[in-house]
N, C-alpha and C positions, 0 to 999 in steps of 0.2 A: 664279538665286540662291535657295536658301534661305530660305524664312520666318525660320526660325528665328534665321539670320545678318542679315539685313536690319534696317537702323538703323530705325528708328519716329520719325517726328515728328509733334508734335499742334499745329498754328497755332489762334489763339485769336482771332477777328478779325468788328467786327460791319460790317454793311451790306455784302455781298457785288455788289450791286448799281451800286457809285459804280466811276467810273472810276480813280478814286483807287486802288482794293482790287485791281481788276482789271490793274492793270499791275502793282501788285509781286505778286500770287501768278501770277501770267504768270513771273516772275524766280525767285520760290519753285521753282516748280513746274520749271521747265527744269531749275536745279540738281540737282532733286530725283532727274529723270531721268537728268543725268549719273551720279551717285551712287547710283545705284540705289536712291532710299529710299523706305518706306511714310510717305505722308506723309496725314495725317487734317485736316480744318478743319472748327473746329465755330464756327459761323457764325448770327446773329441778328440782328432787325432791329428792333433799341430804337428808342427815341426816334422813329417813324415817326407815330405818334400822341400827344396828350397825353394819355395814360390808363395810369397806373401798373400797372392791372391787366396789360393789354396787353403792358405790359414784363417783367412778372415773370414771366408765359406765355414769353414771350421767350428771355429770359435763366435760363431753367430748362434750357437745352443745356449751357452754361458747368456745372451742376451735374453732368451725364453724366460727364463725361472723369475716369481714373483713369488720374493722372499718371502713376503707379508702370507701367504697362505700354508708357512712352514712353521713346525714348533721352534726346531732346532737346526744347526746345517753342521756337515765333518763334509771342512776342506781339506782339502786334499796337495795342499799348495805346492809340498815337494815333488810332483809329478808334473811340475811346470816351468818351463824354461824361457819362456818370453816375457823378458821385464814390461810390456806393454799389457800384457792379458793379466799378468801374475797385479800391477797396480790399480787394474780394474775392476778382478773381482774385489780384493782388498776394499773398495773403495765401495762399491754394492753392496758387499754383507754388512761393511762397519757399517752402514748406511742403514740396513734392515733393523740393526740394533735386535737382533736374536740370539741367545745362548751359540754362541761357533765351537771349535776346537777346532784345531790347525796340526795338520801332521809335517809341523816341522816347530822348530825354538820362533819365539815370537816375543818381541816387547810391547807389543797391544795390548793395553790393561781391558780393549772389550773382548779379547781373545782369551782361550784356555790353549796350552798345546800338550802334543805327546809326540814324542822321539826316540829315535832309539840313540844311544850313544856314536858316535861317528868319527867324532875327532881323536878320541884316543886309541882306540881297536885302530882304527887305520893308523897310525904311528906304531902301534905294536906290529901292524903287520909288515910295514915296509923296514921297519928296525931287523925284524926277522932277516928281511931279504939280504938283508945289508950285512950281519952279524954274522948268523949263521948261513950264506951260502956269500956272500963277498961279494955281492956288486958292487960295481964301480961308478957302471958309468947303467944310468934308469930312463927311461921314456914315460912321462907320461899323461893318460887319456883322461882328460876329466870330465865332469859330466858343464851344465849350463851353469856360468858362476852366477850367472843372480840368483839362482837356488841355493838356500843357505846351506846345504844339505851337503852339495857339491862341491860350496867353498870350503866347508869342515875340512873335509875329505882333501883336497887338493892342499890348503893349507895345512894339513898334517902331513903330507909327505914332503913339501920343501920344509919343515920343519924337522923331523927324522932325518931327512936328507944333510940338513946344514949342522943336525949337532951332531954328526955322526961325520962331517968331513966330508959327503959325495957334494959334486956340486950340481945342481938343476940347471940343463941349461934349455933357454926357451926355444931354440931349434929343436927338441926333444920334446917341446909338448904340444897335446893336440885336443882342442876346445870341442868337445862333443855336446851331443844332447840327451846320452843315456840311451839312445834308437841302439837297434842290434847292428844297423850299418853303418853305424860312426866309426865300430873297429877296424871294419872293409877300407872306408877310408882314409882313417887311421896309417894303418898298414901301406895303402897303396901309396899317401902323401910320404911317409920314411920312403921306401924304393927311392920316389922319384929325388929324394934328397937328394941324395949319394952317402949319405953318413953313416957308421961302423955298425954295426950291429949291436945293441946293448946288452948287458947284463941281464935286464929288466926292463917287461913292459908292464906299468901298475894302473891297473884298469878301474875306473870309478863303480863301476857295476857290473854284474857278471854276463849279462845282453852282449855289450861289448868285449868285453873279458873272452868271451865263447867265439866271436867271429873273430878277432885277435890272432888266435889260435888255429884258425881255419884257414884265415888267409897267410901264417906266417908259413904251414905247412905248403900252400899250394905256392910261395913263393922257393921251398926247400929247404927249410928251414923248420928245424923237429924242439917241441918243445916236452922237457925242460933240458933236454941237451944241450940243446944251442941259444934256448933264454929263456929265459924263466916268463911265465905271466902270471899274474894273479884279478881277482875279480872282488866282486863286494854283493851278497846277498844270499849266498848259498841256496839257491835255486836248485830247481829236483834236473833242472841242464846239467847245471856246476855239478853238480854232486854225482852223475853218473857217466861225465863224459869222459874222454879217453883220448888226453890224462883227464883226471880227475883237478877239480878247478879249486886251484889255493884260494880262500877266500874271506868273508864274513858270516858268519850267521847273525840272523837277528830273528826276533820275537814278531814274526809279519802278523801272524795271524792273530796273535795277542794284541798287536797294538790297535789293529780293525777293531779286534772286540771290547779291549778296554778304554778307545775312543769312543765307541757308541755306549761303553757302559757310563762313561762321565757324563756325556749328553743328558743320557736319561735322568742321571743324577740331579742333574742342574736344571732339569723341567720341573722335577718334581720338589724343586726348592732345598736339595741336598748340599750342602757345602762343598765343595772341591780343589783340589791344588790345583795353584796356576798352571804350573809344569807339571809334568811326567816324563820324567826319561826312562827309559826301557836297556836294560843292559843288552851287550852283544858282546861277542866270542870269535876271536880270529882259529880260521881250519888251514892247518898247512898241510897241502897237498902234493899230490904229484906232477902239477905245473910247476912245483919250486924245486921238488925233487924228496920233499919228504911220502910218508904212506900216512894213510890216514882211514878211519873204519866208518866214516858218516856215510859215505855210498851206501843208496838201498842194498838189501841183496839180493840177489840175484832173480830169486822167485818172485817180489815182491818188483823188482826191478822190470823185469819179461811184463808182468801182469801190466803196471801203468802203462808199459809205451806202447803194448799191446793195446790196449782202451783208448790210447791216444790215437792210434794210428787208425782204430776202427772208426771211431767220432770223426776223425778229420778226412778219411776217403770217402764216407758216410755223406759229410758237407762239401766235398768239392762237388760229388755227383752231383748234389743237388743243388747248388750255385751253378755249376756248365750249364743243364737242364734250366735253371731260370734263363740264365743270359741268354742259352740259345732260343729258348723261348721268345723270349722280350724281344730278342734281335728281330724275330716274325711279328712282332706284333704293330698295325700299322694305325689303330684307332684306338682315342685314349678308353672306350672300353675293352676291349682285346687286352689292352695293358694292364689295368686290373682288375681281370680276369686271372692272367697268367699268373699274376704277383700274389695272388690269393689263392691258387692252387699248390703253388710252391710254396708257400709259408704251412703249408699243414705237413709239408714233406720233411720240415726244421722242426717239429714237435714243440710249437708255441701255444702255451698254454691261451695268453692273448697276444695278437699286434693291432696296431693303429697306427694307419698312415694320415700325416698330417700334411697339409699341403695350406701354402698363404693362397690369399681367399683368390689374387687374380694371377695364378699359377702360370695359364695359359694365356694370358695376355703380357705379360710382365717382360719386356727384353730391353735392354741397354745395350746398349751400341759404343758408348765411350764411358766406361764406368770409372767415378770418383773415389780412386783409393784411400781420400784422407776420411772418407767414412765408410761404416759397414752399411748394407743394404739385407738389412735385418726380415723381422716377419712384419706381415701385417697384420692390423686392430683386428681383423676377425681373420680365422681359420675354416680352412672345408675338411674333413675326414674322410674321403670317396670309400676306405676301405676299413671296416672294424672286423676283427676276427675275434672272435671270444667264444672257447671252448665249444669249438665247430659250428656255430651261428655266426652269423654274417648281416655285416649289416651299414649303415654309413650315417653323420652329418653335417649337412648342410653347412653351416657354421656354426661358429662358436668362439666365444673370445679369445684371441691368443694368451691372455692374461689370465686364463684358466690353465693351460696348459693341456690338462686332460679334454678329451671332445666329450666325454659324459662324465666328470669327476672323478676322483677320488675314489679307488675301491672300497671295503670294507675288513678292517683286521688288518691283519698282516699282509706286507704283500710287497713285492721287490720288482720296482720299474725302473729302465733302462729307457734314457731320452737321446738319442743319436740322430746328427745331422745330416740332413738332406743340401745339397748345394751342387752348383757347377761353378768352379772356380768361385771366385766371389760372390756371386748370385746365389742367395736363399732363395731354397724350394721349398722348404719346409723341416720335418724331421718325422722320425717313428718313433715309436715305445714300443719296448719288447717288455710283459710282466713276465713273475712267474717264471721265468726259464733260465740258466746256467752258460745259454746261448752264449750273447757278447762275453760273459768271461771264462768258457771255456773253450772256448773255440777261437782260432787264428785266422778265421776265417768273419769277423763278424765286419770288418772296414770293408772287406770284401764285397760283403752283402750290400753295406754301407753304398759302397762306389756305382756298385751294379744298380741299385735301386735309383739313386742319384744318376745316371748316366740317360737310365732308360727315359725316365721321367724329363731332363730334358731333351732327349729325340724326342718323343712323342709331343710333348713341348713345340719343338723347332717344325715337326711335322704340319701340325696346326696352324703356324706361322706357314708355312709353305701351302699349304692346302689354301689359307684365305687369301694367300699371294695370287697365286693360281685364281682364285676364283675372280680376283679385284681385277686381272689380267685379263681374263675370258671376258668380263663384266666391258672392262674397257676397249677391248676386242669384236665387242658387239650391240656397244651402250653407247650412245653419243652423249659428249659429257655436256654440252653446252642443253642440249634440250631432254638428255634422260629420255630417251627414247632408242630404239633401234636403230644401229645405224646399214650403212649398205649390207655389210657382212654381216650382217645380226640379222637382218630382213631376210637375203638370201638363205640363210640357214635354215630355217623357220617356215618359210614362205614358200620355199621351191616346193618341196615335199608336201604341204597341204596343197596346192597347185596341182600335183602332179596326181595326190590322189583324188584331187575333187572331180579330176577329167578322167580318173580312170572308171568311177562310179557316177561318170555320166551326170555329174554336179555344176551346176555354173558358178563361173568364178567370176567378182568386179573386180577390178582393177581403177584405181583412183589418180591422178599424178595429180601434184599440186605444185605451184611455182608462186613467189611471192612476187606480188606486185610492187616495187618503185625502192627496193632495197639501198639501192646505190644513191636515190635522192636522199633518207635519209643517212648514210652512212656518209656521205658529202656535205650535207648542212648541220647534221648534229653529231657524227660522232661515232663511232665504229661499237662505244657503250650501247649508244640508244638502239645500234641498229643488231645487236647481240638481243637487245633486251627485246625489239621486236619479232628477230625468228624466236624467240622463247615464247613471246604469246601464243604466235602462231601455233607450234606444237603442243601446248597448252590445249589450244584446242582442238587440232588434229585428235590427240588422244583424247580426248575427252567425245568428240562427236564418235570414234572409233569403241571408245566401250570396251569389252572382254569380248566381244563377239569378233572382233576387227584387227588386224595386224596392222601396225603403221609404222614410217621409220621414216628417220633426215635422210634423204639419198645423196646429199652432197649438197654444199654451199645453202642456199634459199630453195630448194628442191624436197620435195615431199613425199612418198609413196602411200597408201591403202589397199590393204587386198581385204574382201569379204570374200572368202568360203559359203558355198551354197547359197550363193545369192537369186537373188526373184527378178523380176523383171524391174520392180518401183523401186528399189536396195538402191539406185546412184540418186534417182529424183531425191531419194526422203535423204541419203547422206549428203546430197549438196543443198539441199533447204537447211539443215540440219547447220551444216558450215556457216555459210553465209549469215543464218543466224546471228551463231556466236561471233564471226566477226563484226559485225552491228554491236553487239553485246559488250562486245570487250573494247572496242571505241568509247564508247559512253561512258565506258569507268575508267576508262586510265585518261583519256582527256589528254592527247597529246596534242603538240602540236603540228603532226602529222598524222595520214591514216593507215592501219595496218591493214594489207588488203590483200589477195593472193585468188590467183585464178585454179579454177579443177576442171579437169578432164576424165572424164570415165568411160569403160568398155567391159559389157560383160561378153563372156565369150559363149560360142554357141556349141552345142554338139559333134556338125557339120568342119567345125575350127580343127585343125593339127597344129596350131601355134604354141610354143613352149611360152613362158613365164616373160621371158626378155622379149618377145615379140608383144604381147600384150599390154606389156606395160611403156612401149616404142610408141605402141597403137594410141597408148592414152596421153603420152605426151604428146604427141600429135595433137589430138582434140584436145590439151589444155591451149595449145601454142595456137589454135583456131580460136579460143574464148578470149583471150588473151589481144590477140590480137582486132578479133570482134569490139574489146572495151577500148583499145586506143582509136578503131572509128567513131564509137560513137563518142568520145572525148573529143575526139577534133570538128566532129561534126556539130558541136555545142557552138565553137567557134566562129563558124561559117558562117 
């Protein structure tokens, strides 16, 4: 099929990592390939830490996507927990005014959604807890309320809770974000309480629900002896841990595939219901103390964690093996290099790395939190990999997205950000591969690639630090020339060899004549601006053949290498010159005037470099003082 015919859809969905994400774009993704559609996810991992910065770095993908080059989009909105991110994309897609569906209830008549039932299975379920096993007194973990998802959910349990006579009290509840370590601390916040141990801990989702569980034990506390928990999603965790996790099922992979099936419905002009709810089914398990037979079995059970566990030692090796790689790598080609050898060790059909256009220039020093520091208008690509060719470019609009377009046919790309703290780097596209969603390891990759990239980054910045250092270490900054330690550096060693191959050396000193009269009648400007002529022409009568340099204050040096015997006549004709020359055009109203001394040395000579040029100031201090006779003698 045709690019150019092939429907585009952009899913918009954070934490690619939860089992939750991974079965409906498992459902996405199938339809997708029925239908032969190009289907994009740009994908983030908020709220992983509490550090704002960290988020905005994040959620700087969500700013990439330009709706306008998409048929259709499936948000993904209940995987989002920051009322700031959740009212922005909101406010972008309505804005694109394209066909949406929203996985979660929605009263935006430009929206369609699909859900699964929430509010009432979770009141079934905690009714259970309450009825048939008698809790009294319940804890509970909820997921982010401005997700409507969460609020169902939460507000179905103080509801069961109150028509049933338990009372909710809010020293008992603990505001998560659905992460696997909200139950950790979850958990650790009750210890430090000091309050009784509950009946029941009712957990918004089984991520939490599973660490819950983990940490009640590691505090000694055995479940469902000493208290029940329960979870929401029936995850192939939930379902095979030990105990086995009380919970929900729901239609994940269904509702992936029957949100993409409405999508496509509504491109091709098909009628569709606004809503869709999707039934679910509460499982009482053995964290409440009932049995239950949804657990794989056994064979079936060995084989998946067996494959999981192979995949996942598979991708640590080869994650250490980057890091420690990158950690060696000191120049941003060695960088990707590394990063390109390791991505064919991840079995990536294609990647591309994307970098904003001035990567290696870009640093803030006091960065403005009330905005993000997004991409820029053009992107570079240093690294394309597709299907073991190699290749890169240059740029390309960020408001393409892709650095060469749009595949052709079907095809499943994964858009993940690049950042350091707050600072956009860029982001990658993984096509083609199972990668980011079946691996727990793909933020991983995420951070590593992000880390490296700014070291190599900051290296750069030190490298031209370094070099501005050296520069100013041996570049006099008033005349851009050599200065004493830049001369010496330079100048000893060609000195040293010109006498060892029996080469003569000239030696030049130059002192500027009457500096203190102008810098006493005009101005310490005028009198900067006249050692600049001078140098000016120092280097200029100097050439690529000549070394020259400020030696200090109004003070001069020249060395010629392999000099002749006429080499000081033709360079001080040569001088004198341009100072006549450069009178006449700046027309001050003083002269800029500077006497020279020269010595070449002979064969016969054992004088080092500093003798030499002692020698020549000498014979300047003799010229020098030659012009104040004959000045006075004007007088007479």
């Amino acid at each position: 099929m045709d690019s150019g015919n092939t429907k585009k859809i952009a899913v918009v969905v954070s934490a690619l990592d939860e089992e939750y994400q991974n079965n409906i774009i498992c459902g996405i993704n199938r339809s997708a390939e029925e239908n032969q559609l190009s289907v994009s996810f740009f994908a983030a991992f908020g709220g992983l830490v509490n550090n704002r910065r960290f988020d905005l770095g994040e959620y700087s993908i969500y700013d990439l996507i330009d709706y306008s080059k998409f048929d259709g989009i499936l948000l993904m909105l209940n995987t989002f927990g920051d009322p700031e991110i959740r009212h922005k994309l909101l406010s972008d897609i309505t804005a694109a005014h394209k066909p949406t569906v929203v996985f979660e209830p929605t009263d935006d008549p430009e929206f369609y959604s699909i859900c699964i039932d929430n509010y009432s299975v979770m009141k079934e379920l905690v009714e259970h807890i309450i009825k048939h096993h008698h809790a009294k007194v319940i804890n509970c973990i909820t997921g982010p309320l401005a997700n409507p998802e969460a609020r169902l959910r939460f507000d179905a349990v103080r509801e069961a809770m109150a028509e049933n006579g338990v009372e909710l009290d809010e020293k008992r509840v603990f505001y998560g974000n659905f992460r696997s370590h909200d139950g950790k601390e979850a958990i650790d916040e009750f210890v430090r309480s000091g309050l009784s141990l509950p009946d029941a801990f009712i957990c918004a989702n089984d991520s939490m629900a599973l660490t819950v569980v983990s940490s009640l034990e590691k505090y000694g506390y055995k479940v469902p002896d000493d208290v029940i928990v329960t979870g929401f999603d029936n995850t192939f965790n939930a379902r095979n841990s030990s105990p086995a996790l009380t919970t929900v099922k729901r239609p994940l992979f269904e509702a992936g595939y029957k949100a993409c099936d409405i999508l496509v419905n509504l491109l091709y002009g098909n009628k569709q219901p606004k809503a869709t709810i999707l039934k679910s089914s509460p499982v009482f398990s053995e964290s409440c103390g009932c049995t239950d037979e949804t657990a794989d079995d056994l064979k079936t059970y060995k084989k998946k964690t067996y494959n999981r566990m192979e995949v996942t030692n598979n991708n640590i090796h080869a994650l250490n093996k980057l890091t420690a790689e990158l950690a060696g790598a000191e120049t941003v080609a060695s960088t990707f290099e590394v990063i390109a050898q390791n991505m064919n060790d991840l079995n990536l059909e294609k990647f591309c790395l994307c970098l904003i256009e001035d990567w290696q220039e870009t640093y803030v020093s006091a960065p403005d939190l009330s905005s993000r520091t997004g991409y820029s208008r053009y992107m570079t690509a240093p690294l394309i990999l597709d299907k073991g060719s190699r290749r890169s470019v240059d740029l390309f609009p960020s408001r393409d997205m892709f650095p060469d377009g749009f595949g052709k046919g079907f095809e499943v790309n994964y858009f993940l950000p690049l950042h350091f703290s707050e600072r956009c780097l860029g982001y990658y596209i993984i096509t083609n591969s199972d990668f980011p969603i079946s691996s727990l390891l793909c933020h991983t990759l995420t951070m590593d690639l992000s880390i490296s990239i700014e070291n190599i980054r900051k290296l750069c910045h030190i490298n031209k630090a370094m070099d501005e250092l050296n520069r100013l270490y041996v570049i006099d900054p008033l005349c851009n020339i050599y200065n004493r330690n830049g001369f010496f550096n330079i100048a000893e060693n060609i000195f040293k060899e010109s006498i060892a191959h029996h080469n003569k050396v000239l030696i030049s000193f130059i002192d500027m004549d009457g500096l203190k009269y102008i810098n006493d009648n005009y101005g310490h400007n005028e009198g900067d601006f006249a050692i600049q002529r001078l140098a000016a022409i120092i280097r200029k009568c100097s050439g690529t053949r000549r070394v020259c340099a400020r030696f200090g204050g109004d003070e001069f040096v020249i060395l010629t290498a392999n000099a002749h015997e006429n080499d000081a006549e033709e360079l001080e004709n040569c001088f004198y010159d341009e100072l006549e020359n450069i009178n006449s055009i700046v027309k001050k109203p003083y002269t800029i005037s500077a006497s020279i001394g020269s010595i070449i040395t002979s064969e016969e000579d054992d004088d080092t470099i500093y003798d030499v040029i002692d020698k020549a100031d000498d014979k300047m201090y003799a010229v020098k003082k030659e012009k104040k006779r004959a000045r006075l003698s004007e007088f007479v």
